[in-house]
N, C-alpha and C positions, 0 to 999 in steps of 0.2 A: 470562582469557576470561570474557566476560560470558554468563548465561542469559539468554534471552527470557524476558516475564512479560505474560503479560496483563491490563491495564488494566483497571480497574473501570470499565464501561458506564456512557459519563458521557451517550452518544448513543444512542436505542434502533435496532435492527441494526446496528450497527457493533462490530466486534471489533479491541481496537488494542491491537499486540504494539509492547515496548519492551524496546531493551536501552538499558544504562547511563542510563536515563532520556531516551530519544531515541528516538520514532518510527521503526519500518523495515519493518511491515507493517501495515495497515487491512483486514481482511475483510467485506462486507457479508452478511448474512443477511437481506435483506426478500422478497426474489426468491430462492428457491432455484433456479430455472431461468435466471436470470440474475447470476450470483452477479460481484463485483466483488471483485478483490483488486486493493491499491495496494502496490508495492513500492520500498520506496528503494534506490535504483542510482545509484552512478556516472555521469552522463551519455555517456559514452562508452561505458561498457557496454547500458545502456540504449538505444544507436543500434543496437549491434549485434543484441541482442535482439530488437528491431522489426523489422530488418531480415530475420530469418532467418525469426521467428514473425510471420505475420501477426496474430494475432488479438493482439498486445499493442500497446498504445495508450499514445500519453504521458498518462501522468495530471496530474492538480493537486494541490496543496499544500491540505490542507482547511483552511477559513480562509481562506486567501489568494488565490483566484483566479488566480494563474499558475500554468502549466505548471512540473511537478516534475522 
């Protein structure tokens, strides 16, 4: 099993946890009243999660302009 580790702030407010070297959460701190976390999921879990919680939203691949 791999730890989480936190990425050295290569972007200011952005906090990006990585295990085995691979992205799986993005935090934003610019807005603390609007705070922004990106989580990597499974897409199929990720439908499910949407569908149950409203407030979660498909995010993007940062970088790359499509949907994650």
């Amino acid at each position: 099993m791999h730890d989480g580790t936190l990425q050295e702030r290569a972007r200011p407010h952005l906090d990006v946890w990585k295990v085995a070297a691979k992205v799986f959460l993005i935090v934003t701190d610019d807005d603390p009243d609007a705070r922004v976390i990106t989580v990597k999921v499974e897409p199929q879990r990720g439908a499910v999660l949407r569908r149950d919680h409203e407030s979660i939203t498909v995010g993007r691949l940062p970088g790359k302009g499509r949907p994650a």
